[in-house]
N, C-alpha and C positions, 0 to 999 in steps of 0.2 A: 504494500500500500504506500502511493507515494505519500511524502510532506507536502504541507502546506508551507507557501512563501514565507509566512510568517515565523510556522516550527525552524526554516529553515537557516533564518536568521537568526534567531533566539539562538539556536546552537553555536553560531559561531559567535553572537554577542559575549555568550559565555562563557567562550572559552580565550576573551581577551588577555593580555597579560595583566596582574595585577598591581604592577606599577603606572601601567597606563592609563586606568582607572582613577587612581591617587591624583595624577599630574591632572587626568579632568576635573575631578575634586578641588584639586587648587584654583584652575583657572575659572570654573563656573563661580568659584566661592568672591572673586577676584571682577568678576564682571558683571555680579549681581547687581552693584555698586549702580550700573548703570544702564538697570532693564526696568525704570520706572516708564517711561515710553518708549516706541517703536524708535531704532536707530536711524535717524534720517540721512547720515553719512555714507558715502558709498562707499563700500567693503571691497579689498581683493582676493576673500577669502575664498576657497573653491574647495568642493569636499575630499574626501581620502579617505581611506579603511583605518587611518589612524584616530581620526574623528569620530568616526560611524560610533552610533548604541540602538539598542535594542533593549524596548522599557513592555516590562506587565503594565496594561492600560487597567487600572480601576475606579470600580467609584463605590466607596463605601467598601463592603465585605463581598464583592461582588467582581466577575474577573471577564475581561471584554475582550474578544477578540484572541487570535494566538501571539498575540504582541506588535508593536509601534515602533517601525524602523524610523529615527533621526540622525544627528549630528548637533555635535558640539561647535559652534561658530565662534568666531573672534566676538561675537557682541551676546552670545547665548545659547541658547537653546531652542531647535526646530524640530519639527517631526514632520512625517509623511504623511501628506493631505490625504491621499488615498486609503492609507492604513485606517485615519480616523473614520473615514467614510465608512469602510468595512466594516470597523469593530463595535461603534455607537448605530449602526445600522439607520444612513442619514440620507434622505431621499435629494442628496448631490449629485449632477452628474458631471464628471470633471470631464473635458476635452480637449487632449494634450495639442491635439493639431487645429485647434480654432484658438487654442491658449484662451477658455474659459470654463466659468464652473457657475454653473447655475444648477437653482434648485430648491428647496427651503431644509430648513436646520429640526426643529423640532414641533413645531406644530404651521401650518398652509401659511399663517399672516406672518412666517419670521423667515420670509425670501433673503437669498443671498446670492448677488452675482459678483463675481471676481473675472475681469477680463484685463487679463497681461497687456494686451496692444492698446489699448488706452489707458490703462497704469490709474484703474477704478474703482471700486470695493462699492457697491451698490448695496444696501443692507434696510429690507424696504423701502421707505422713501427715502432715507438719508444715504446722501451718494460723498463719496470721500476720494478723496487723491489715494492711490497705492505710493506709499513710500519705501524708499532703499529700506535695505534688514528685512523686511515682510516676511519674502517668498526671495526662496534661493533654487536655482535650477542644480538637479543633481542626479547622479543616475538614475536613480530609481524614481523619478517626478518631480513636485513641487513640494517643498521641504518648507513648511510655514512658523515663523515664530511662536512659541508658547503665547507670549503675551498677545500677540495680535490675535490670536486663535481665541484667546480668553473671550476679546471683546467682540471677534465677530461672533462668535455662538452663544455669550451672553454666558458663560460659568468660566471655573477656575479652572485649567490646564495648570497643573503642579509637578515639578517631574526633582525626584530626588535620586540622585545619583548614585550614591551610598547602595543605593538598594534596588537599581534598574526598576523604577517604580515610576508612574506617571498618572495620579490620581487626580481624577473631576471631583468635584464638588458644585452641588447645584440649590440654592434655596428649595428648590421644590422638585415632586418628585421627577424623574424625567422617562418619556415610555419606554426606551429600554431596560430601565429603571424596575418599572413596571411589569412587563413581561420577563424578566429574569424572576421577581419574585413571586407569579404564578407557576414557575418552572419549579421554580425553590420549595415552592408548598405541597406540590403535584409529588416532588420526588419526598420530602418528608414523609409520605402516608405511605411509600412504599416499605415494604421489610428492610430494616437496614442490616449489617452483617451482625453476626452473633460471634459472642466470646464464651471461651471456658471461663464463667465465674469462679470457680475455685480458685482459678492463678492469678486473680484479679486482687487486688487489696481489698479490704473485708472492715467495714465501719459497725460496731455496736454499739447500741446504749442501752446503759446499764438499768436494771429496774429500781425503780424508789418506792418508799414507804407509803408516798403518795402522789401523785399526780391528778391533778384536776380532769377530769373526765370531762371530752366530747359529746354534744347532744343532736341527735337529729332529731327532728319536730315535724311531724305531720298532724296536720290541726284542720278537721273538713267540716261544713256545714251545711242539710241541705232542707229543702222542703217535697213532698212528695203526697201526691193526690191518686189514689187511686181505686180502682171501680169496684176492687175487690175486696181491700183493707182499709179504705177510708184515707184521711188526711194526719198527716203525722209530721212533725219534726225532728230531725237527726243534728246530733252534736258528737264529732268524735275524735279523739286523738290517740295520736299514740310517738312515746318517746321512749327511743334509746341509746344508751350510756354508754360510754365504753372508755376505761381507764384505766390506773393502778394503784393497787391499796397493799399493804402488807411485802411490798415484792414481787407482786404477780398480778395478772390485768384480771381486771373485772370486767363485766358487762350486764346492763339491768335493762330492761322492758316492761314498759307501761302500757297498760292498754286502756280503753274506757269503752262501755255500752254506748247503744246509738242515746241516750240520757247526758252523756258529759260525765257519767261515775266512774272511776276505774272499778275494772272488772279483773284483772291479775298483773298481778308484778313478777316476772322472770326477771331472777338473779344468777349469775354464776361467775367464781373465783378459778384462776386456772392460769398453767402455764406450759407454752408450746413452745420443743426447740427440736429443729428439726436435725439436730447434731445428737441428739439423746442421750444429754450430760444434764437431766432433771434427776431428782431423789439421787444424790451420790451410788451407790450402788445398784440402783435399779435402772439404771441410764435408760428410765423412761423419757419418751419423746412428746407425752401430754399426759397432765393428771388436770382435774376438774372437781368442784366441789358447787354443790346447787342443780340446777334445770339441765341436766348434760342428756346425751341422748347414749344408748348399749350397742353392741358389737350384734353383729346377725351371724348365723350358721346355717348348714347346708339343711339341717333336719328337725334343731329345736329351735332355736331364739330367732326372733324379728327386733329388728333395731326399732327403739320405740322410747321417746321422750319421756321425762319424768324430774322429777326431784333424787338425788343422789351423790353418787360420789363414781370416778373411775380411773384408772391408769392403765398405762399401757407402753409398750417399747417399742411396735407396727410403726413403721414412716409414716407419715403427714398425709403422704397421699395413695400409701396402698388401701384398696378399695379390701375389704369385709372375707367375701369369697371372689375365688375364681374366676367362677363363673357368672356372675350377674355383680350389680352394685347400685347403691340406693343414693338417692340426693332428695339435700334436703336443706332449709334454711329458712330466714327470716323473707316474708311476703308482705309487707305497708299497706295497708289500707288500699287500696284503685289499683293496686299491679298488677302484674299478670309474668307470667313466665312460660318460657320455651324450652324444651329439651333437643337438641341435635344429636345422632354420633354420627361421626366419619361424615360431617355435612347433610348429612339426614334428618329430618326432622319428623320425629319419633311422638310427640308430645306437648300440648298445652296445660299448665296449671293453673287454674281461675283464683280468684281472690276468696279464700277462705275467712271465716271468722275468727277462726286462732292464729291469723300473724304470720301464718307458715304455710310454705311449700313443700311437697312430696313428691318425689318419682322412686316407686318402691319397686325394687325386684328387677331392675333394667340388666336385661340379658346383655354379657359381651361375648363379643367373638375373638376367634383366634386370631394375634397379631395385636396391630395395634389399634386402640381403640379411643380417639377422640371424642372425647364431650366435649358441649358447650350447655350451658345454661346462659341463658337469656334473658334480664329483666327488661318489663319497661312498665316507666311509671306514669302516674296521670300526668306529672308537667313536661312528658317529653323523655323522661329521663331512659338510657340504654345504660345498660350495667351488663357484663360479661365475666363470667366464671367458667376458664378452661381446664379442663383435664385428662389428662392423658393417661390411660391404665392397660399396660399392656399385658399380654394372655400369650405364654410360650415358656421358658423353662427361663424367665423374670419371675415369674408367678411359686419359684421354689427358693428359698431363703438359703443359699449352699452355705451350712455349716455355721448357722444361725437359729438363734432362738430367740422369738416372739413371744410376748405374753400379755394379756388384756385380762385385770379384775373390775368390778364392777358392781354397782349395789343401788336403788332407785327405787322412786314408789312411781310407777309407770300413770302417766296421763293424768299427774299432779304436777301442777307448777307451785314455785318454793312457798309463793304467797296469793292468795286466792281471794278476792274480794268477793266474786260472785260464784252464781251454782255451779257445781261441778259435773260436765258433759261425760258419764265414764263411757271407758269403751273396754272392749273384749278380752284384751290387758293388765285392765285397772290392781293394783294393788303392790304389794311390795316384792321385788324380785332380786335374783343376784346371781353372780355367775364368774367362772375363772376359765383362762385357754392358755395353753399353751402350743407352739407351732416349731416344728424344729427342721431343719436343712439337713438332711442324710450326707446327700451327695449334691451332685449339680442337678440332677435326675429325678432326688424323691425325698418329698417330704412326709411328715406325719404331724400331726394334731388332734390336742386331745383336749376337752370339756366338762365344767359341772355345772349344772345351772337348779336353781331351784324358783320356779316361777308359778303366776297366779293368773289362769285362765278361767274366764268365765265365772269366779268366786270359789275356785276349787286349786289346791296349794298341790303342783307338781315337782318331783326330782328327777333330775335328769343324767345320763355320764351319755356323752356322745365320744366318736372316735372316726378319724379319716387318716386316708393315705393317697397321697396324691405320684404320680407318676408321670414321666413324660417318655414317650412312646413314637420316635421319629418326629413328623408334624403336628402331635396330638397330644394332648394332657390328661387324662382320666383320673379320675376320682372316685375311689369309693370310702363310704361313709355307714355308719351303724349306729343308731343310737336304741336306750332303753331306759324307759321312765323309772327306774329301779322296781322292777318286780310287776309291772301290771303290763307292760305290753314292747314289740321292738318295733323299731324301725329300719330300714334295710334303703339306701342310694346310689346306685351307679350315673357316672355322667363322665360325656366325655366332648371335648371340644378340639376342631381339630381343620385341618382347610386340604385340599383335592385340588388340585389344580387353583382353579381362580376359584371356586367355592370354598365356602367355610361352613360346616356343619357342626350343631349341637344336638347332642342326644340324650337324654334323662329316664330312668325310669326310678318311681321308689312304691316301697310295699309296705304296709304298714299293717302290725300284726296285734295281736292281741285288745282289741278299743285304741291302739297307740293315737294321742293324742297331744300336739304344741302349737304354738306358735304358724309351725309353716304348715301341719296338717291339721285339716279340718276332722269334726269329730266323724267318722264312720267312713272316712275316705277308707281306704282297703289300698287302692295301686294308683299310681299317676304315672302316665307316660305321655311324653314331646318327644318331637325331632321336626326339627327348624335346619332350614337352605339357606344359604344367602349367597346370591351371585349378580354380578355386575355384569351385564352387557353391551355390547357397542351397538350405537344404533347413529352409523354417521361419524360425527367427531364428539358425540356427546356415551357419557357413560350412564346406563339405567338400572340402579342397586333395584332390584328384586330381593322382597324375603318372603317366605313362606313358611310357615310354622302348622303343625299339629297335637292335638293335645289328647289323650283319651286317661278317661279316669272310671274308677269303677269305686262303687257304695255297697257298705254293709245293708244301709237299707230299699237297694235295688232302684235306685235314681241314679244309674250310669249318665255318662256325656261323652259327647264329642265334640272338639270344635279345632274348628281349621281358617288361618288367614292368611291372605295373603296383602301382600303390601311391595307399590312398585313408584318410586322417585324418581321425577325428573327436572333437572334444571335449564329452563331455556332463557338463556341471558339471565336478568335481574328475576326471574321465578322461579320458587322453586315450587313443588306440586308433589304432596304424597297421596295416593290413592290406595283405599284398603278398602278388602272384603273381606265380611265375617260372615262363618255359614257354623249353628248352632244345631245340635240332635240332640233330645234327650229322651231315654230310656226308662222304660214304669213298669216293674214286674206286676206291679196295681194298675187293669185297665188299660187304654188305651195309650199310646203314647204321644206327650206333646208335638203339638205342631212343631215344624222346623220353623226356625228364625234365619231368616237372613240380611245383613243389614249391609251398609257400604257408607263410607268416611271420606273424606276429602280435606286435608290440610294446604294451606296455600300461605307461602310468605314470599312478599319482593317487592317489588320496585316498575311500577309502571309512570316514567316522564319523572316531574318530583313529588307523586304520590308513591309513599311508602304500602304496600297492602299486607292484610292479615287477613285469615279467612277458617272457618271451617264451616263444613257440611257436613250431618250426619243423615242418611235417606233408609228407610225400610223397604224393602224387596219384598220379605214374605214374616209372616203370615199377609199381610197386607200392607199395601205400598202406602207409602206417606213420606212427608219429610219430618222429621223428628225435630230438629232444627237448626236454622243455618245464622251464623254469627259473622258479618265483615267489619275491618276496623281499617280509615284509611286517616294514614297521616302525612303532611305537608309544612314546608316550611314557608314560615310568613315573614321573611327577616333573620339576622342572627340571634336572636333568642327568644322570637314567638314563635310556634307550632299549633296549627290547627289540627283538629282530631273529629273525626267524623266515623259513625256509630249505624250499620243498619244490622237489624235480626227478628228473624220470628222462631217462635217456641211452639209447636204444636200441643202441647200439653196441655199450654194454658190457651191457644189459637188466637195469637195475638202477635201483632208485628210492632215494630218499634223502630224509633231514630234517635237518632244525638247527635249535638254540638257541642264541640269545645273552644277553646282558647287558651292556650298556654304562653304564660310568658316565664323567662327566664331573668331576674335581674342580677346583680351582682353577689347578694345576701340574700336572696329567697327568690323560691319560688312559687308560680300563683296561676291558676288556674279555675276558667269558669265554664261550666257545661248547663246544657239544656236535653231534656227530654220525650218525647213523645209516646205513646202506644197508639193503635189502631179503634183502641175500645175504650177511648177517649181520658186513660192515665196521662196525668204531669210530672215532671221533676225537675227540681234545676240545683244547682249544688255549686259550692266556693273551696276552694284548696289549697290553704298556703303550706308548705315545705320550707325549711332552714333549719340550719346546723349550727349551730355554737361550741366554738373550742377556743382553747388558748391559742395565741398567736407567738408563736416561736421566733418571731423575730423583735417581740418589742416587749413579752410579757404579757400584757395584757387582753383581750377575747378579742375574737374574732367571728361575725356573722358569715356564712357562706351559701351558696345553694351547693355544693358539692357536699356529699357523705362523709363527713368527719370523723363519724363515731366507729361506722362501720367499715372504713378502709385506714390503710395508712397514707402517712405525710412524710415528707424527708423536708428538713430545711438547708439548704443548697447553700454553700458560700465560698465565692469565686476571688480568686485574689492572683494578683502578681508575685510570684516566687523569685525575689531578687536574687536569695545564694542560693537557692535552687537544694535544701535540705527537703521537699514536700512538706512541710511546715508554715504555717501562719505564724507568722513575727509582728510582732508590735511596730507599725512604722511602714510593712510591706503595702502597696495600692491595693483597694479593691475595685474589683472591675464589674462598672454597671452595664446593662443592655447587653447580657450576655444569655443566649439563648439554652436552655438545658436537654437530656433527652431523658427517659427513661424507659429502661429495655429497650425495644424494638421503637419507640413513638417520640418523640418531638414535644416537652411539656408546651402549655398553654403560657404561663407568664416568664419574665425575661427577668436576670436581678436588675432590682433597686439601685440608689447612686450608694447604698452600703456593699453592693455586690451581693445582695443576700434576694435569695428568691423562695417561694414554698409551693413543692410542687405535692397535689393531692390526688385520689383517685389512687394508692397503691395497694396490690393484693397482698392483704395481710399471711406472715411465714411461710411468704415466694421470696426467695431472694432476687431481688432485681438491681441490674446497674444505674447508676444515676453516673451521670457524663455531662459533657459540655458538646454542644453542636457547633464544632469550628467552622461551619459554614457564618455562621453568626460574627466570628471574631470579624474586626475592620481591616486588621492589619495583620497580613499573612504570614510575619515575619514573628509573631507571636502565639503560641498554641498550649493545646492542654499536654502538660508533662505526660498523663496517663488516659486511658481508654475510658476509663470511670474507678467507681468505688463501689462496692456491693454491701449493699444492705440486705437485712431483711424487716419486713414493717411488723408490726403488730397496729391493733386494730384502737385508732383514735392519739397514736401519739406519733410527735413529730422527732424522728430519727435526722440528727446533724450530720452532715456531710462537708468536708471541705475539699474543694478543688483545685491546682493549683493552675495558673498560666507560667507557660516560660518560655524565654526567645527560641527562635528556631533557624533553622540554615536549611540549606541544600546538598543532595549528593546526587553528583551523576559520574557518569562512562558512559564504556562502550565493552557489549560483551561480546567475545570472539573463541571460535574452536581453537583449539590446540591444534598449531598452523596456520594460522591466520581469519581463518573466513570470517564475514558477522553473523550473528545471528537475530533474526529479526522475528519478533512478536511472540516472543518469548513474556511470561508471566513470572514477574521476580517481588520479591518479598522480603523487606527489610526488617530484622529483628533488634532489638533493643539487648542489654545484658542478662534479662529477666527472663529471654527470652518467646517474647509477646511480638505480635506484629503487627508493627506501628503507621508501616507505609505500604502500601500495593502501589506498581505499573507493569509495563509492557514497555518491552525494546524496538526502538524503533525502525526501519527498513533497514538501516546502519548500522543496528546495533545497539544506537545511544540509548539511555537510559536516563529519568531526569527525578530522583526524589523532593519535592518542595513541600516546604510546612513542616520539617523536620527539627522536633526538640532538641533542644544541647544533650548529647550522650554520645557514648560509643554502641558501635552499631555493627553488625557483620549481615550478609549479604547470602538468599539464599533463590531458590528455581523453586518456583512453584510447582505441587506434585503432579498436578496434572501435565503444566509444561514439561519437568524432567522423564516424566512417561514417554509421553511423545516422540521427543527428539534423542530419548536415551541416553541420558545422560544423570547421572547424582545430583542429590540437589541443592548438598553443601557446597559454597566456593568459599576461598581463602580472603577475600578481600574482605580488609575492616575498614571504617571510619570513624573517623573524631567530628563532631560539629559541636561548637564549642565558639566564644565570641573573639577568638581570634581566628578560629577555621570555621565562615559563616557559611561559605560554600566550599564543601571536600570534592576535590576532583581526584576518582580515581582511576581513571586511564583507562587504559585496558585491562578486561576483567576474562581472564583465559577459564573456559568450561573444560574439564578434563571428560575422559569419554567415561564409560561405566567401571571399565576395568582400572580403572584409576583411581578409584573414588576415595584409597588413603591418601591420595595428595592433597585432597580437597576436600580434607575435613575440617571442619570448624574448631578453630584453637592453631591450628599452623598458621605464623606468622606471614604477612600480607607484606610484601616485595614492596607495594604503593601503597601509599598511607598520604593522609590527607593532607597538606600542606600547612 
């Protein structure tokens, strides 16, 4: 691939000598004296390669063009009229053989004609004599003074020597301006590269005895008329806490009746590290005291909420069993939630009375298995919960032991204002596990529980062995409620080609009775499909599952679904069929059911859509009922929300409006109602958060989740000796843009250098970094990639970051014997070993690192490159940048072939070294 005229010069500007440089330094420094106006004297100066530079043209943190061929004059500094043309992208057109340039600069009314043979500058209506100095003819064009360039285009042309730099400055914005930072914002949303956090530096703060707790506030008021329940008013809120008392975070929940009373208070004390250096010897990774939720198993316990206590040593985010896994959390008042896997979309959760969402018993398959959970709230709000749980011989602890105790009074919250809703749970239960790693192959696990179904006190010893079996994992499990009856589980999960199958069967003997079995089931047996097919350039996940179950008292079932995704563009579309049989040794047997679903989520124009249908087939066709929700933006922080559904149950159809707005400290939302059978409603919705404010002490109002995510307080500073330390005295640096993980935060720091970025997933470790595209001055950069945190839920974890000068390293790489090698992928590493710079060699060979921190640095071939062309992918070459070596030039940089690759190991001293 050839260069560009510009790369092409850039290369050689660079490789000036550096006394050359110096003696320009002197002489610009020497004639600045006398560039307050254009020099009217006539000059005998004529250009030369001695003269010639080549400047980075920027403006702000922004980099234009591939570089600005001028000369150093006896009266100043010029640059190539053409170059400008090109790189500010300016609707000029210069005409070397009519010797003029017409055209206009930056918006139709700021005309500019320049014509050599009457020695004119026309610059809208005001026309001006061309004077001597202006415009110098020179090989490469018309070579026009800085200063006079200032004034005909109306900004500052600045060109600093020192640093091959030639920066605009403009009162206002200007459209290339403009269109760079649509470009800038377009690529921020993109995925940025990923780092090993571990080899990252690692920021914690410590817990204290107390810490003022974050509050979110949801506070709704409505009125509502209807045909069926008459007229009524609602008042309701709900607030929660999250902070630290004793050493370890708490979290509290309020809730209130549609009255204004509260109706339960959810407390719990607890502490999560996902390094599992909790209880000294128990290097559990969460204990919990209050409202926690229990551990599930294959054959007795279901995970079920309550008042208690629990611990455990399981990672943070391995899921319960194997084969399936439950979600579950806090739901506010107007949410609503979505379940995805693998981009699938599996699942809606409606707005329950108890605060909470459920997705119980979500089947996984073999490999890897992404969730998402999905909120959205009435003022617009998106919140996202990913997780990733993989199913293959991950799924066995090698040479590891798990253990989870636990103790609760199920479907009691710690403090209850109002009645208590029981359920089939209810009561006081407890239970220990342990889990141990054999081999890489096989594990075992084993259980005691004693729990309370239906008002009746069971004991339990369950026992499994997991194994992995080529592509396939099997499980079998046994449990027996001591002495009244067993249970017996095989299952096995496992993929065929591009299918993944799961298969289950369990028998339950003697009355056996828990949790996961109903009372008289006898046998349950599934075997579920799932396979992707191409249809075109789109992929269409198919699943298909079957269930058959058999009863002691002779009310058999079967049921069979199927369910097939597609996404076309911004839609996505799940269709399912359910076909229902059941079986009556009494009489005749029920009619068949069959029913069919419809999920739909996406994006038609800037309507966001949601959707479902549920339709009956048989016994008799109906629509059961279909619910659409479309949302749109009205500006940056209103959202319209618009509401159609009918309910056949009730045979009534309905609408809604809303209006959301977003302000800085809350947010507000108002909606309106209709039915068909002539019901009203209309309703008001403020949201806000209150926390401390980490950068000044004192509270802070927000619309963002304060309680329930974490905060980092971000502080950016100039590292003068460059120890990674904040000194007393070092600058801090305001308007400095931050990132976190993969995303680009929303606010910039302060003139303290301090910014607070919010919205982070509490015990994910994430990096917090600096987005160098943000710095002004490219000669300046972040010492390090980030710092890794990890949040807990409502406090704001400190970060400092540091800036330091940086320099340049280039060459040219070449075989052993000479040749170049061109478009090669090379990768510069730091002494820590992290890597700090990426490029590509150019048709030549060259190679050009910029924006490089002060360190030493060694030089290596990217893996994919060294695949390629065959080659190791260590080379011997090191450099220093450092503020006397601001640019290392290291020559030629020789690739040895494979068979070589001890010469060109890393640590063997480097022949060229940086100057």
């Amino acid at each position: 691939m050839m260069k560009t005229m510009g790369q092409q010069y850039k290369i050689i500007g660079r490789r000036f000598d550096a006394l050359v440089k110096a003696a320009g330094i002197i002489a610009i420094s020497a004639a600045s004296l006398f560039l307050a106006s254009p020099v009217q004297a006539a000059s005998d100066w004529s250009a030369s390669d001695d003269d010639a530079l080549l400047f980075d043209l920027r403006s702000g943190n922004y980099r234009l063009g591939d570089g600005v061929r001028g000369y150093q004059t006896d009266s100043g500094i010029c640059v190539d009229l053409a170059d400008i043309i090109v790189a500010m992208d300016i609707p000029l057109r210069l005409d070397k053989k009519s010797r003029r340039a017409t055209g206009w600069i930056f918006s139709e009314n700021q005309t500019l004609t320049i014509d050599r043979d009457s020695d004119s500058v026309q610059k809208g209506k005001d026309s001006k004599k061309l004077l001597s100095g202006q415009i110098y003819d020179v090989p490469e064009g018309w070579c026009i003074d800085v200063n006079s360039l200032s004034s005909w285009f109306d900004i500052n042309f600045t060109p600093d020597l020192s640093n091959a730099l030639l920066t605009v400055k403009s009162d206002t914005q200007l459209p290339f301006e403009r269109a760079l930072a649509r470009k800038e914002q377009a690529a921020k949303i993109r995925p940025r590269k990923s780092f090993d956090l571990s080899a990252l530096p690692q920021s914690s703060e410590p817990y204290k005895f107390w810490r003022t707790p974050s509050v979110d506030a949801v506070v709704s008021v409505g009125g509502l008329r209807d045909k069926r329940s008459g007229q009524k008013f609602d008042m309701r809120y709900e607030l929660y806490a999250s902070g630290e008392i004793g050493k370890a975070s708490f979290d509290a929940r309020l809730s209130s009746d549609s009255s204004g009373v509260p109706e339960n208070l959810r407390l719990r004390a607890y502490r999560t590290d996902p390094k599992g250096e909790l209880l000294g010897p128990l290097k559990a990774t969460h204990f919990a005291l209050g409202d926690v939720s229990t551990f599930s198993t294959a054959l007795v316990s279901q995970s079920v909420a309550g008042r208690g206590a629990l611990v455990t040593n399981r990672p943070v985010e391995r899921s319960d069993s194997f084969d399936r896994t439950s979600f579950r959390g806090e739901l506010p008042n107007g949410w609503d939630a979505e379940l995805y896997r693998n981009d699938q979309l599996l699942a809606f959760a409606e707005n329950r009375t108890d605060g909470r969402y459920e997705f119980i018993d979500v089947p996984l398959l073999y490999g890897q298995n992404r969730f998402e959970v999905v909120l959205y709230g009435p003022q617009g709000q998106i919140r996202r919960d990913i997780k990733v749980i993989p199913v293959g011989l991950d799924s066995i602890p090698p040479r590891q032991t798990y253990y989870w105790a636990g103790v609760h009074e199920a479907g009691e919250d710690l403090i209850r204002f109002g009645p208590n809703s029981p359920i089939r749970q209810s009561g006081w239960r407890g239970g220990v596990g342990l889990e141990r790693g054999l081999n890489a192959k096989t594990s075992v696990a084993a259980s005691l529980f004693s729990l309370q179904i239906e008002g009746h006190r069971y004991d339990y010893l369950e026992g499994s062995v997991r194994r992995a079996v080529g592509p396939t994992l099997v499980e079998l499990s046994a449990a027996s409620d001591l002495g009244r009856g067993m249970a017996f589980r095989g299952q096995l999960l496992g993929q065929l080609g591009d299918s993944y199958i799961t298969a289950e069967s369990v028998w339950a003997r003697g009355g056996f009775v828990s949790d996961q079995i109903d009372q008289h089931v006898e046998s349950q047996h599934s075997l579920s499909v799932d396979h992707s097919f191409k249809i075109g350039s789109k992929a269409v996940p198919v699943h298909i599952d079957a269930q058959y179950e058999t009863r002691s008292d002779g009310r058999d079932s079967l049921d069979i679904t199927g369910r097939m995704s597609l996404n076309l563009n911004r839609l996505s579309l799940t269709g399912e069929l359910n076909w229902e049989k059941r079986f009556s040794d009494i009489g005749p047997d029920p009619p068949d059911r069959l029913g069919a679903r419809l999920l739909a989520n996406g994006r038609i124009g800037n309507i966001r859509l949601r959707g479902e249908a549920v339709y009956r087939l048989a016994p008799e066709k109906r629509f059961e009922r279909v619910n659409f929700t479309g949302e749109w933006q009205a500006g940056e922080r209103s959202n319209w929300r618009a509401e159609l559904g009918y309910d056949a149950g009730l045979d009534r159809g309905r609408a809604g409006i809303g209006i959301i707005r977003r302000f800085e400290r809350f947010s507000l939302t108002a909606s309106a109602e209709a039915a068909s059978d002539g019901s009203v409603a209309a309703g008001l919705n403020l949201a806000f958060s209150l926390g401390p404010d980490p950068r000044n002490g004192k509270f802070r109002f927000s619309n963002n989740k304060l309680a329930n995510n974490g905060q980092a307080l971000a502080i950016v500073f100039h590292d003068a000796n460059g120890d990674g330390v904040r000194q007393p005295g070092e600058k801090l640096a305001e308007n400095v843009e931050l990132t976190a993980g993969q995303t680009v935060a929303l606010t910039a720091t302060d003139a303290n250098g301090r910014a607070v970025i919010d919205n982070l997933q509490p015990f994910r470790p994430v990096m917090i970094g600096i987005d160098s595209s943000s710095l002004p001055n490219p000669y300046v950069q972040p010492a390090l990639p980030g710092v890794v945190i990890t949040p807990r839920p409502g406090v704001a974890m400190t970060v400092e970051l540091p800036l330091v000068s940086a320099g340049e390293i280039e060459g040219t790489l070449i075989r052993q014997g000479g040749g170049t090698i061109a478009g090669v992928g090379l990768e510069l590493v730091d002494g820590k070993g992290r890597v700090v710079r990426e490029t590509q060699t150019e048709f030549d060979g060259f190679f050009l690192f910029d924006g490089v921190p002060y360190g030493n640095y060694s030089l290596r071939i990217g893996k994919l490159s060294a695949q390629a062309i065959g080659v190791p992918m260590f080379l011997s070459a090191r450099a220093v940048v450092d503020e006397d070596h601001q640019v290392a030039r290291l020559g030629t940089v020789t690739v040895g072939a494979r068979g070589n690759m001890a010469d060109n190991a890393i640590g063997r001293p480097n022949p060229i070294s940086a100057p």
